[in-house]
C-alpha positions as CSV (number, residue, x, y, z in Angstrom):
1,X,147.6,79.8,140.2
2,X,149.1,83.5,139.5
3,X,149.8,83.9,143.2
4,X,152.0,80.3,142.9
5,X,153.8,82.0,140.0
6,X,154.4,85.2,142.4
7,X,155.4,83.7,145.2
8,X,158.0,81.2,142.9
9,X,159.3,84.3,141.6
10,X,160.2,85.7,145.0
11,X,161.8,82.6,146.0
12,X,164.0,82.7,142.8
13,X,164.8,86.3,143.7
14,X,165.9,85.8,146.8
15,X,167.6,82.9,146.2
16,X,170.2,84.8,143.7
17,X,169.9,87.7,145.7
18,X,171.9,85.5,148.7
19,X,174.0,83.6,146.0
20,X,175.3,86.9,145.2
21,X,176.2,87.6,148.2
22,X,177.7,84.7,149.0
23,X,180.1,84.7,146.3
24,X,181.2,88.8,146.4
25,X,184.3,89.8,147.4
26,X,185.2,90.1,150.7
27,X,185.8,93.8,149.9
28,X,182.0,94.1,149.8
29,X,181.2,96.2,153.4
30,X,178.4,95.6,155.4
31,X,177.2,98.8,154.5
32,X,176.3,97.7,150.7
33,X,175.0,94.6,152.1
34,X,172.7,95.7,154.3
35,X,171.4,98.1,151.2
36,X,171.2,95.4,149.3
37,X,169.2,93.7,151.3
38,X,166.7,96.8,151.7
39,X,166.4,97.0,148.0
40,X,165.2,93.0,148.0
41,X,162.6,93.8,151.1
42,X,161.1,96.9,149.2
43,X,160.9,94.4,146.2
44,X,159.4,92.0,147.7
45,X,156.8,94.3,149.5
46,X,156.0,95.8,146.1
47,X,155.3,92.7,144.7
48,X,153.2,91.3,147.8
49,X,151.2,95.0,147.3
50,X,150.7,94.2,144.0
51,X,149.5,90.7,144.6
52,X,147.3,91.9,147.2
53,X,145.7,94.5,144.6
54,X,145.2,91.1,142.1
55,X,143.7,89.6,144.5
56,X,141.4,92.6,145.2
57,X,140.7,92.5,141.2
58,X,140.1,89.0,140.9
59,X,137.6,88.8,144.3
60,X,135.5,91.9,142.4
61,X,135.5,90.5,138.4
62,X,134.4,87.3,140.1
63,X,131.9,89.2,142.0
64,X,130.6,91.0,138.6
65,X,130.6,87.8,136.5
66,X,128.0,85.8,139.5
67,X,126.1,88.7,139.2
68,X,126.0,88.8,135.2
69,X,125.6,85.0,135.0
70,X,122.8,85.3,137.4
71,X,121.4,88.2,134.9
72,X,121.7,85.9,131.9
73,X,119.6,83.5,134.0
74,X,117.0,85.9,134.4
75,X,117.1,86.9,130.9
76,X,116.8,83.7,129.6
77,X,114.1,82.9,132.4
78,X,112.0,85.5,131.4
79,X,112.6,84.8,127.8
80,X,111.4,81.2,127.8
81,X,108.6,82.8,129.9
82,X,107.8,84.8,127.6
83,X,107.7,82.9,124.3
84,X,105.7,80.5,126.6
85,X,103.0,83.5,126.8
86,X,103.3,84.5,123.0
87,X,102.8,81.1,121.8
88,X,99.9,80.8,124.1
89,X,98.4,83.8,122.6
90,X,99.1,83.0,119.1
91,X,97.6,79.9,119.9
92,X,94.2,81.6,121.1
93,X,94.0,84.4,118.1
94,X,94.3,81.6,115.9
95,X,91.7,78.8,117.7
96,X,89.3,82.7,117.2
97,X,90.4,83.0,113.9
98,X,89.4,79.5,113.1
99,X,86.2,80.4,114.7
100,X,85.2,82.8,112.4
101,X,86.1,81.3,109.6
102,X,84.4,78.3,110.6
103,X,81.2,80.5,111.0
104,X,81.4,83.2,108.1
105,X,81.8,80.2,105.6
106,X,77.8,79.8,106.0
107,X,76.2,81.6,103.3
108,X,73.1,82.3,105.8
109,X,76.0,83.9,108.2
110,X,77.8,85.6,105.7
111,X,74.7,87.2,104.6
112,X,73.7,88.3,108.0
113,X,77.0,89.4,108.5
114,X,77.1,91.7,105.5
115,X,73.9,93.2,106.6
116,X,75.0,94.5,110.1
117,X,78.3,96.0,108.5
118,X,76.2,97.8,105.7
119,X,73.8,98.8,108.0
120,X,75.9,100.2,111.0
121,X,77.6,102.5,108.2
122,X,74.2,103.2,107.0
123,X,73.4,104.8,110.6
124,X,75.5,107.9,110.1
125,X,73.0,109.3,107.3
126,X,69.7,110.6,107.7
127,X,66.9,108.2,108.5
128,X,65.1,110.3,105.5
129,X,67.5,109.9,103.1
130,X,67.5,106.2,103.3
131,X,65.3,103.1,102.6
132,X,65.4,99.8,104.0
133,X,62.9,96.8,102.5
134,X,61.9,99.1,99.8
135,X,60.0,96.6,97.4
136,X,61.0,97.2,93.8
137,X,59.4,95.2,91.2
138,X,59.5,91.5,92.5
139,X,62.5,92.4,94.5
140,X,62.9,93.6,97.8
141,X,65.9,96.3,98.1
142,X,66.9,96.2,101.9
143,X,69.0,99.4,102.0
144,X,68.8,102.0,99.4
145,X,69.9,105.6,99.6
146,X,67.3,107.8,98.4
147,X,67.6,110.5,95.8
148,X,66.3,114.1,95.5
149,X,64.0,113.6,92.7
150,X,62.4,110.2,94.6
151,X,64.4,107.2,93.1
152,X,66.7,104.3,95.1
153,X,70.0,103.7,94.6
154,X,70.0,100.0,96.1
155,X,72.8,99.2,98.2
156,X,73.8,95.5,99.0
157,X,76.8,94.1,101.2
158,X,79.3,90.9,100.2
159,X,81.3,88.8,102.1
160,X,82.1,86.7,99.9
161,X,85.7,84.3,98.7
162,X,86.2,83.6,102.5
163,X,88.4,80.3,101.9
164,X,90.0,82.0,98.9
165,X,91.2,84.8,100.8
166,X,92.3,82.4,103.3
167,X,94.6,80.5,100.4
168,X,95.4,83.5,99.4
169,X,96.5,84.9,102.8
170,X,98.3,81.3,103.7
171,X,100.3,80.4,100.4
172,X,103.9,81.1,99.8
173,X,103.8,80.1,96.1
174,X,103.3,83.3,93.3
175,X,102.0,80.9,90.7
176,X,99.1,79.4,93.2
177,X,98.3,82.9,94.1
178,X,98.0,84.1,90.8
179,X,95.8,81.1,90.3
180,X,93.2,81.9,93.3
181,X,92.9,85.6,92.4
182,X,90.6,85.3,88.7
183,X,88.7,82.5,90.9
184,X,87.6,85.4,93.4
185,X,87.6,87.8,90.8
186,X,84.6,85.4,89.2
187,X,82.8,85.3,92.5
188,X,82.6,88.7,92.8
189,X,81.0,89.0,89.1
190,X,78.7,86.5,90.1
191,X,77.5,88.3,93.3
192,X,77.1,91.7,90.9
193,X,75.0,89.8,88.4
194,X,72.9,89.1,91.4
195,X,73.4,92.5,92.8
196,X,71.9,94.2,89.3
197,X,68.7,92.3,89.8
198,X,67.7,95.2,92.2
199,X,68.1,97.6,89.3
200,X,64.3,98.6,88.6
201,X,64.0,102.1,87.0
202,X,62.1,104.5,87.1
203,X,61.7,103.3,90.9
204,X,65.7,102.9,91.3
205,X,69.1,104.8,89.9
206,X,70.2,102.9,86.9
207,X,73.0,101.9,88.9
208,X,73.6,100.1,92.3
209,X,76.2,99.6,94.9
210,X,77.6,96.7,95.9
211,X,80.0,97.1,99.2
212,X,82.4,94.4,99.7
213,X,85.6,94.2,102.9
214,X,88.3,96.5,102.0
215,X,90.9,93.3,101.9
216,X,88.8,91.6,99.1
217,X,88.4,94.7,97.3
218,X,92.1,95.5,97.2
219,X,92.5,92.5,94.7
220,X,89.9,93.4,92.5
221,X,91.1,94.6,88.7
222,X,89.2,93.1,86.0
223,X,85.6,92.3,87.6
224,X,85.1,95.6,89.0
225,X,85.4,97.7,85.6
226,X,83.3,94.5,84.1
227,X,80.8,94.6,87.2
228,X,80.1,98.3,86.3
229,X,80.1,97.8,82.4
230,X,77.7,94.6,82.0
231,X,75.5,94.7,85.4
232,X,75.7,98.8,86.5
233,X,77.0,98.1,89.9
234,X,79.6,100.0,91.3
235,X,81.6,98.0,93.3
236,X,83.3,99.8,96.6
237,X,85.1,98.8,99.7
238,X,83.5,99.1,102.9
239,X,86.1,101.8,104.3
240,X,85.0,104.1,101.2
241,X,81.2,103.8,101.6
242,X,80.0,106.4,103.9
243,X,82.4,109.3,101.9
244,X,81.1,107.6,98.3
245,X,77.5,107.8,98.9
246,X,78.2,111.6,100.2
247,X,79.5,112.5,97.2
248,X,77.0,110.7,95.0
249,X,74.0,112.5,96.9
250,X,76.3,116.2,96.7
251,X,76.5,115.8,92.9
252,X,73.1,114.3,92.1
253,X,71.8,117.1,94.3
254,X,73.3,119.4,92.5
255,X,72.7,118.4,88.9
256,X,69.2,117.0,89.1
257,X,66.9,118.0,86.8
258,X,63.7,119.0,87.0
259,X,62.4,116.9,84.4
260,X,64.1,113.2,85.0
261,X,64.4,111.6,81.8
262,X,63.0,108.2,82.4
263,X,59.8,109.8,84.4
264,X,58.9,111.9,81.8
265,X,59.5,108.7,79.5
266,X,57.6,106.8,81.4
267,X,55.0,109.4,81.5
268,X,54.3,109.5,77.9
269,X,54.1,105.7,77.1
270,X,51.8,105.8,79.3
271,X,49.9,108.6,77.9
272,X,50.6,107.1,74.6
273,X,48.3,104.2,76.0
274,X,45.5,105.4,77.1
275,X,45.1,107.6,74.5
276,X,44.9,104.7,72.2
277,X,42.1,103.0,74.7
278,X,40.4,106.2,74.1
279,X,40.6,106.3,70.4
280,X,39.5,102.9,70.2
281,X,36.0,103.6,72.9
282,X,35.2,106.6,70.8
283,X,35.7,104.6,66.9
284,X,34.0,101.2,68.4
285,X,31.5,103.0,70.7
286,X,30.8,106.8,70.8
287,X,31.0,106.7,66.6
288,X,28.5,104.0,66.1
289,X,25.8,106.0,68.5
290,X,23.2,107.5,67.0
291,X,23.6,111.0,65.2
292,X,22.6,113.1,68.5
293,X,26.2,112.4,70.0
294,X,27.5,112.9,66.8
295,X,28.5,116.7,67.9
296,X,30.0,115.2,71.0
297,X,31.9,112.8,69.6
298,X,33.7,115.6,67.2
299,X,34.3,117.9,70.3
300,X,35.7,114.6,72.4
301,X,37.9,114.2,69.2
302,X,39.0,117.7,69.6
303,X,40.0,117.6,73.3
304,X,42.0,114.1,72.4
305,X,44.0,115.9,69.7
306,X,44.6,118.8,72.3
307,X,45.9,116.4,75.2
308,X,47.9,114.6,72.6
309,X,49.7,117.9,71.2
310,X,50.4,118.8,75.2
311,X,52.4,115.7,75.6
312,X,54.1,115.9,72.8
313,X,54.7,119.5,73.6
314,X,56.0,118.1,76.9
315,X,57.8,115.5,75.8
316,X,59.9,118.3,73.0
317,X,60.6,120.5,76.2
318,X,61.6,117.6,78.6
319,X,64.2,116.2,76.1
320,X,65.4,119.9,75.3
321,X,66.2,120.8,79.0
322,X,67.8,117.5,79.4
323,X,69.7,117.7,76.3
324,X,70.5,121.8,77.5
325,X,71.4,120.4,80.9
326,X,73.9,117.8,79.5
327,X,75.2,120.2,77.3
328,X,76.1,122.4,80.2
């Protein structure tokens, strides 16, 4: 099209130029004519150079726009391509996700799930310092860490509000989500309750541990301060368990006493007991004898008083160390 325009314009040129000449005086000498007529050619080769360069231009911005439409092609090749492959994956980390789901909403699984966790973070300590299927009362505490002075501290793992979290994770509503959370919040309290069940002293701490996934724990408020108020388990994500129980054992090691409160407690209820048995053998038995014992009898009487003023002397130095200890 432009080169139509060019070569119109030449024609139009050249057309006035002749007019002009035509119609000039015949004054005008051949001379000036023949200039004239130079000027017009140099025009007109200008303009055919120029036209030539267009061309030039035109052949090489064509060149460059095949080349970037055939880019774009790529591009948008690869692109489809390529969302092809991400929706493919998605599709396969969600089918795996479903999986899981599927199989950690069995209680039996969950459990058994819980267990390896606790117990591959368990490997890092000491095979001394720990105890697994420690039997406590009518319980049996499958991981426990174990204390200086001989006492458990049970430890138990929870997966636990599986589907919750999965509402949780899925809905888009503020007011649904602030629904769901008490509802886990509950669960956990209930696991704790069942959790404190392995609290047994003097065999165990007077507290226990119940680990729970990091996610779950990161919505806890209410039920953990409750947990450790009304049940004495101390509830801790599994990210923080290997550096808690470190510090527990670091402390407790360092401001053990030598005389442990409820052992010594223990101790003298005990005592307490069978010193009553004994009173009772020697006023039912040993007093009603005939009068040759009667000198033995005083003198068992004796050591009985003895044994009873140790234990109470025990029991006064016990409490005064732990009460020193606190004090300190």
């Amino acid at each position: 099209m432009l080169e139509l325009i060019i070569i119109a314009v030449l024609g139009v040129a050249l057309t006035i130029a002749l007019m002009i000449l035509l119609i000039r005086k015949p004054t005008t000498t051949d001379a000036g004519m023949g200039k004239t007529v130079d000027i017009i050619a140099q025009a007109v080769q200008k303009v055919q150079a120029e036209q030539r360069a267009t061309q030039e231009v035109q052949r090489d911005l064509k060149a460059e726009l095949r080349g970037t439409s055939d880019s774009l092609k790529n591009l948008f090749t690869e692109s489809q391509e390529r969302e092809k492959r991400d929706q493919e994956h998605q599709r396969n980390i969600t089918t795996i996700i479903r999986n899981v789901e599927s199989v950690m909403r069995g209680s039996k699984t969950k459990g058994m799930a819980g267990e390896n966790i606790i117990r591959e973070i368990l490997k890092i300590f000491p095979q001394d310092a720990m105890a697994y299927n420690a039997k406590v009362g009518s319980k049996v505490v499958e991981f426990g860490l174990k204390l200086p002075d001989g006492r458990i501290v049970p430890i138990d793992s929870k997966i636990l509000a599986v589907d919750e979290l999965a509402a949780l994770d899925q809905s888009e509503d503020e007011a649904a989500k602030l629904r769901i959370i008490p509802k886990i919040e509950q669960l956990v309290l209930r696991q704790a309750r069942e959790v404190s069940e392995y609290i047994s002293p003097p065999a165990t701490y007077e507290w226990a541990i119940m680990a729970v996934p990091d996610s779950l724990h990161y919505l806890l408020k209410d039920s953990i301060m409750r947990a450790y108020r009304d049940h004495h388990v101390i509830i801790i994500p599994y990210g923080m368990t290997v550096p808690y129980l470190l510090t527990f054992l670091d402390l407790h090691r360092k401001h053990a006493v030598h005389l442990d409160e409820e052992r010594v407690k223990a101790f003298l209820v005990e005592l307490g007991h069978s010193l009553s048995k004994m009173d009772e053998i020697l006023d039912n038995k040993v007093a009603k004898g005939n009068v040759m014992i009667q000198n033995a009898y005083n003198e068992y009487k004796q050591i009985v008083s003895k044994v009873r003023g140790d234990s109470l002397a025990l029991h006064q130095t016990g409490h005064k160390e732990l009460v020193s200890h606190h004090d300190d």
